[in-house]
N, C-alpha and C positions, 0 to 999 in steps of 0.2 A: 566780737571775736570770742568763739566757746574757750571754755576750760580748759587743757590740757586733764584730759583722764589719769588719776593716779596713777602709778607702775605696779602692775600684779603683786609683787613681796609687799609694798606700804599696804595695798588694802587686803590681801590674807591678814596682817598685822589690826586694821580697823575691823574687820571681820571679828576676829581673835579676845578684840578689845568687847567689842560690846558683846559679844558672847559672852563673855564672864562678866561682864554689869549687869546684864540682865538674868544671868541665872541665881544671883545673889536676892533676887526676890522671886524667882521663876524658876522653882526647883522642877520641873516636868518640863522643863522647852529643850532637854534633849530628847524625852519621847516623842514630844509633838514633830520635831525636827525627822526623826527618823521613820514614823507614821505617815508624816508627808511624803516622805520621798516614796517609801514602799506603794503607796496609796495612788501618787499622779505616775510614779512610776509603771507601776501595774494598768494606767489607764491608757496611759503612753505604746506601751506594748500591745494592748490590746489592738489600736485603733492602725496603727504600722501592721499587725499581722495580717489584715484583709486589702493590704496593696496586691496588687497583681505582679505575677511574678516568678522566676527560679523560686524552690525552696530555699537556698542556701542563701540568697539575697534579701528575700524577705525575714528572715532569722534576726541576719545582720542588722539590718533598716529597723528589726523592731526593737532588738536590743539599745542600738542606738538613742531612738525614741523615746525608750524606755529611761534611760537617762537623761535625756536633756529633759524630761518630764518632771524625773525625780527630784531633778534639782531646781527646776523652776519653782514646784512645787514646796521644797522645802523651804527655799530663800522668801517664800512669800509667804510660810506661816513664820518663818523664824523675824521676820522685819514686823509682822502683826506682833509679835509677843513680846518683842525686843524694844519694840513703841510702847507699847502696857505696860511692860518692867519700866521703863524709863518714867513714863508718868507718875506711879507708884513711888518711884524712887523722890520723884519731885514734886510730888502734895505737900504742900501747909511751909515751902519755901516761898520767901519773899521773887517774885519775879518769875516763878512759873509760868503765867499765862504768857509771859512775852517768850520765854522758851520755846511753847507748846505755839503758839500762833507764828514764830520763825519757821514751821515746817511747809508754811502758805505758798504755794508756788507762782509763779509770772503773772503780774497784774495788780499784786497785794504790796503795799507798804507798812513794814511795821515799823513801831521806832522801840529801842531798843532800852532807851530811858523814859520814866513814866512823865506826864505828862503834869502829874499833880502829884502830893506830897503833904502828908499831915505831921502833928508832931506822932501820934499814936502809931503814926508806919502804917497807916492805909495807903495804898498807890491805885492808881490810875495810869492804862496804858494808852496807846491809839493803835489803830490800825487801818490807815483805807484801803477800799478795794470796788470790787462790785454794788456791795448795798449799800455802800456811802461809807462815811464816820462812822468806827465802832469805839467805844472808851469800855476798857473790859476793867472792873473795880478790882482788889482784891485786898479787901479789910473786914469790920466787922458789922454788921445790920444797920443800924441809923445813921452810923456816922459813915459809911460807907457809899451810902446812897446822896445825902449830901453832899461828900466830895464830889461824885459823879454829875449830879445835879447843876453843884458851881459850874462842873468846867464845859458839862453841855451848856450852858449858858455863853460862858465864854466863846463855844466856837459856833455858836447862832449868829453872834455877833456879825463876825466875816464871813462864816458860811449859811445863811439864814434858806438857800433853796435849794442847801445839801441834807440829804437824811441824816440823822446823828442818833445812831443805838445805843443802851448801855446796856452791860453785861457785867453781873458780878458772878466771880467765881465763886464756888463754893459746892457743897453735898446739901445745905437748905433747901426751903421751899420757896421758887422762884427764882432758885440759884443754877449755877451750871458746873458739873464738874470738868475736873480739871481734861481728863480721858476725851471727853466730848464739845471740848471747848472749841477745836477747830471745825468740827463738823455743824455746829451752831453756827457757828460767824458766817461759813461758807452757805448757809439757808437763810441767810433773812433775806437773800432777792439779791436782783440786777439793776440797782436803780443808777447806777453813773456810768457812763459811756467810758472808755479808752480814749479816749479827745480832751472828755473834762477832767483827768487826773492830774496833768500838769498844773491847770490852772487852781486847782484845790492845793495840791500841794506847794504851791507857789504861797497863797494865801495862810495856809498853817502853819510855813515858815517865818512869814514875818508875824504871825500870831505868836511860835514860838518864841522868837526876837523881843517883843515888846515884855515880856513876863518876866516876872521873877526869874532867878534862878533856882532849880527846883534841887535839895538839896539830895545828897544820895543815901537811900536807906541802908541800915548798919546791920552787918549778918552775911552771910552766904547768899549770891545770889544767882540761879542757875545758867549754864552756860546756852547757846543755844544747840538745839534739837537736828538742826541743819546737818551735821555729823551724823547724828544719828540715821537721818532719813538716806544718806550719801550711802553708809556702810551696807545697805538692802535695796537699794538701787537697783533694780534688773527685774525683779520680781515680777 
């Protein structure tokens, strides 16, 4: 059963919202917002003007056009720059990559607490989906790559004929930033069928079951991005 769609005043209101979060790092995303609209607007008009036709019809159609252009147009640079503000805003917070990989659409399972845990506050996320097992790090060079290490261990164990990626975040060499973290995950391939996801996640469950309890990192940790992706929706 789908969603029930917001009521137009709530999302004017989330519209409203991230608008001012993002422009707090994004002082130009009302030019870009207004360039767009002018810009697919103008493209819009164009391509309505050579319908065939009354003149006074065609006017109307293209004017029309010309709006529903401009504003496709603008909701879909304002949702690109309003995702970059947002990113921006959420570098070098504990928990960002799980933020930034909650914007994964049908097919992907995140989990929302990490999956590993050091005394130093390195974490360890998961993620499956298509290319199997992703554990996305985010601490700091050796000791980070060891957490990762363990826990890819750990889920060879139960999953020994699953792929299992790791990915540490970061601006380093060999790293991945935070901006391009889902577009990473979504390219390392299609190695798991839609059939074998239950049964993996079946398995990671009691994997997660049998382990410690991972305790919870101390600090701000970001909310998810899901909101965000919702408020530019249509684009």
């Amino acid at each position: 059963m789908s969603t029930p769609a917001a009521p137009p005043t709530k999302r004017r209101q989330q519209l409203v919202q991230a608008y001012k979060m993002a422009r707090k790092t994004d002082s130009r995303l009302l030019i870009w917002i207004i360039a767009a609209f002018v810009v697919f607007g103008a493209l819009g008009f164009l391509l309505l003007s050579f319908i065939p036709g009354p003149d006074t019809l065609r006017i109307v159609l293209s004017v029309i056009g010309a709006i529903l252009f401009g504003v496709i147009g603008a909701l879909a640079v304002f949702g690109r720059r309003a995702q970059k503000a947002a990113f921006l805003q959420m570098e070098g917070q504990k928990g960002a990559s799980v933020a930034a990989l909650s914007t994964l659409r049908r097919g992907w399972k995140v989990n929302q607490m990490p999956v590993a845990f050091n005394k130093q506050q390195d974490l360890v996320f998961r993620v499956v989906g298509p290319p199997g097992i992703v554990l996305v790090g985010e601490g700091s060079g050796a000791r980070i790559k060891q957490l990762l290490a363990s826990e890819k261990r750990n889920h060879e164990r139960v999953l020994s004929e699953t792929p299992i990626h790791e990915v540490i975040l970061g601006n380093g060499a060999g790293e991945v930033p935070l901006p391009k973290l889902v577009r990473h995950v979504t390219k390392l391939g299609r190695n798991v069928k839609p059939a074998q996801m239950t049964d993996i996640l079946n398995r990671l469950k009691a994997l997660d079951a049998n382990r410690s309890a991972v305790p919870i990192p101390k600090g701000p940790v970001p909310t998810s991005m899901k909101g965000q992706r919702g408020n530019t929706k249509g684009r």
